[in-house]
N, C-alpha and C positions, 0 to 999 in steps of 0.2 A: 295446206294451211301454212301464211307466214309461223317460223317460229328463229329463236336462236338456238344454235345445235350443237354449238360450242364457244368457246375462247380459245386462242391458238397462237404458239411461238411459231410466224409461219415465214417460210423464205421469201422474200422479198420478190425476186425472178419470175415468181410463180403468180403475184396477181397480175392480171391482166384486167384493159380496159374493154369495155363492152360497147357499141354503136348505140345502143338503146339506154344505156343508163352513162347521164350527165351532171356534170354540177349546177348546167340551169341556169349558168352564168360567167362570163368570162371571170379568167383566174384574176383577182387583186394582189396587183405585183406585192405593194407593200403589205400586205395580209400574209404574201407566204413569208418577206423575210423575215417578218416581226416573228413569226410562228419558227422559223428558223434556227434564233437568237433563242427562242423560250426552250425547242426540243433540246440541244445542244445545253443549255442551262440547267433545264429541268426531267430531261427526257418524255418521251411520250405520254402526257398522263391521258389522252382519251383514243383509244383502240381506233383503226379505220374499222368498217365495217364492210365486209365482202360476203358476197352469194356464192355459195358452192354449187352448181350448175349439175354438175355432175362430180364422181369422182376425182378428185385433185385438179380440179379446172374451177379458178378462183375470181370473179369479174369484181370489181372495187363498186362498190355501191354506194358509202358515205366517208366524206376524208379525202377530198379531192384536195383539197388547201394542203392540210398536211400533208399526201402521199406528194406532192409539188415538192413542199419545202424539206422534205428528206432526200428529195431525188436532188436538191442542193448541197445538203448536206454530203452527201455520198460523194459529189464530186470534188468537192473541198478536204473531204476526209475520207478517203479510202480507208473502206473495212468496217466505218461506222453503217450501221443499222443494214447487216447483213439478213439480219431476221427480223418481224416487225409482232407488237402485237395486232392482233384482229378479232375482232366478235363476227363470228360464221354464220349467216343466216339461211333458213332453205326455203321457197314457197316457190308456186308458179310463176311462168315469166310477167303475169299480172300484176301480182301482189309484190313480185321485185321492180316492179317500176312505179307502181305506187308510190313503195317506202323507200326508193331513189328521190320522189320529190319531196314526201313526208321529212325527211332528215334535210334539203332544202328548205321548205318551210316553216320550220321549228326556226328558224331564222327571225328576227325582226324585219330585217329588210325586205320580206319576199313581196313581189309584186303578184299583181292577182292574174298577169298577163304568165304567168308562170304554170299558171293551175291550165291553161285550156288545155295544150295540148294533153295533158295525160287524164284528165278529166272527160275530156269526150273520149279519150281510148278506153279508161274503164267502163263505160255508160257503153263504147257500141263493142265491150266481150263482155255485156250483159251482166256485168254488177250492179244489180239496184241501188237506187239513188242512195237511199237509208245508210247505207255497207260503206257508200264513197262517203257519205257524210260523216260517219263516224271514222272510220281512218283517218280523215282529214281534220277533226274535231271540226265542222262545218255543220250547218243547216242543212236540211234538205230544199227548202226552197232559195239558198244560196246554188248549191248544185243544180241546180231544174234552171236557173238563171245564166249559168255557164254552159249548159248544153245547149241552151235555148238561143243565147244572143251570142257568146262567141265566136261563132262560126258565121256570123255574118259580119263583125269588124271587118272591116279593110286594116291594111298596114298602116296608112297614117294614123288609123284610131290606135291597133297595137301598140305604136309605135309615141305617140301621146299618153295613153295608158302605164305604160311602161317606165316614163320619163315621170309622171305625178302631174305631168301639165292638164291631163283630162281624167278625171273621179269614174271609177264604175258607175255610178247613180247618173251622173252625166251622159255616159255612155248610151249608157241603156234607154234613157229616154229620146235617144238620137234617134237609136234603132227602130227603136216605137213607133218612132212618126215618117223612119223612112217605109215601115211595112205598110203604112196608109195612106202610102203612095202611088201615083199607078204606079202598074208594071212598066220596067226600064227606068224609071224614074229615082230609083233607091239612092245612087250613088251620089248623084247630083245635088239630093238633099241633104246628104250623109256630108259630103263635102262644103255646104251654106252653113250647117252648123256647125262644124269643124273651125270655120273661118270667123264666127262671132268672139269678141271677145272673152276671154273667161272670167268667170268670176270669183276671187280670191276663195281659197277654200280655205274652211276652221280645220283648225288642229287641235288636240287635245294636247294639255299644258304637262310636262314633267309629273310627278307625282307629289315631291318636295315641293315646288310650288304652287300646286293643287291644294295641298295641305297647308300650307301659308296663306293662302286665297280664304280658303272656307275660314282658320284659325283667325283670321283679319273683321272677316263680315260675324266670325260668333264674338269677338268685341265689341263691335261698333252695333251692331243690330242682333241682342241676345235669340228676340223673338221672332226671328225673320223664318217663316214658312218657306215652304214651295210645295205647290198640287204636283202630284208625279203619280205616275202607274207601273204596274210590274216591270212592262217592259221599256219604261225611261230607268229603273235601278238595275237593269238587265245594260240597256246600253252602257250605262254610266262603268259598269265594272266591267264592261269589255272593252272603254274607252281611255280606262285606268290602266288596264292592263298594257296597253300601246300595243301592242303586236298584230299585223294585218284588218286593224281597226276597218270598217265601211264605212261610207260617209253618212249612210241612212243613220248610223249610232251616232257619231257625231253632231248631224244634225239635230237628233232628237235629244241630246245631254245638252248642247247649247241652246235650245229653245225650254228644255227641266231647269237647267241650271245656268243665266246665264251668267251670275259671279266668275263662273270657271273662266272666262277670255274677257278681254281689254274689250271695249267697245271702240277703242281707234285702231281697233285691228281688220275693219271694213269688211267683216264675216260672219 
């Protein structure tokens, strides 16, 4: 079972990087120096977090930015940060790759092109869907959607996906219509819709200006309704929230709510 096993003044020398657990993302040069400038200022305030493997064998797990921007530091400053802190975590090599991408996706920025690869590796060492859904704070039928269509992207889809220029909800319906295709026919289809133009996708607005929007429309129209169901006030507060948003939420708080966006926003 994942757990934490400790906190520890531990020698620097001694973590090592693991083939299997990534940042998920190329380094952001200016992310490490900023982070640089802050340790050197303020020293370490948040532990990296490494897997004890075994006895004294220590793989870095979260803290990839940081562990970058000390190994800056070091060179600049011989003798600084000979020992570092670190929060110890033990579990099998599952649940340590898991919570390799978990502490990635706590991120705002995480893309969902992030989740396949480790999402079908827990699904085929027979984690039930339920177990990945909640580690991941996910749905299950979000899960059942990345086992199901990920693995049939091609790289341009990835690789669109990736970049914001193509929505999951897009995606997926590519998929759809290339599986009702004949056979051999997939890719060709896959590639026609690829090649349509796309259509501006909504974004949800700041929260400050959310709140300005709504505080605007309860002046000018004290009495102003809106028909909504559980899961448009379900959308709406995961669409508030900003974090790994889906567009199916999205869609459905701009069609509950649509004060929330500019109508010359063409979405």
């Amino acid at each position: 079972m994942l757990a934490t096993k400790r906190y520890e003044y531990l020698p620097i020398e001694q973590i090592e990087f693991h083939h299997a657990l990534t940042n998920h993302r190329d380094l952001d040069r200016s992310k490490v120096a900023h982070l640089e400038r802050d340790i050197i200022r303020n020293g370490l305030l948040e532990p990296l977090v490494v897997w004890e493997r075994n006895g004294k064998e220590y793989y870095l797990v979260g803290g990839f930015h940081r562990m970058e921007a000390i190994q800056g530091i070091r060179q600049s400053h011989p003798g600084y940060f000979d020992r570092i802190d670190v929060r110890i975590v033990a579990g099998d090599p599952d649940e340590i790759k898991a919570l390799n991408l978990k502490l990635n996706s706590d991120r705002v920025d995480t893309r969902i092109t992030d989740y396949f690869q480790t999402i079908i590796y827990l699904n085929n060492a027979n984690w039930a869907k339920d177990r990945i859904g909640e580690f991941f704070d996910k749905s299950v039928s979000w899960i059942d959607d990345i086992i199901r269509y990920a693995p049939l992207t091609t790289e341009a889809m990835r690789e669109k996906l990736a970049s914001g220029e193509l929505s999951w909800t897009r995606a997926k319906e590519i998929l759809r219509k290339s599986l009702k295709a004949p056979a051999g026919n997939e890719k060709e289809i896959i590639e026609k819709e690829l090649s349509k133009p796309v259509r501006p996708v909504a974004k949800p607005l700041p929260m400050q200006s959310t709140i300005k929007r709504v505080s605007n429309v309860l002046n000018s129209e004290p009495k102003r309704t809106f028909k909504v169901d559980t899961r448009d006030l379900y959308s709406l507060l995961v669409t508030l929230r900003g974090k790994n948003v889906e567009q199916e939420h999205i869609d459905r708080v701009r069609t509950a709510f649509p004060i929330l966006w500019d109508e010359d926003q063409g979405r």
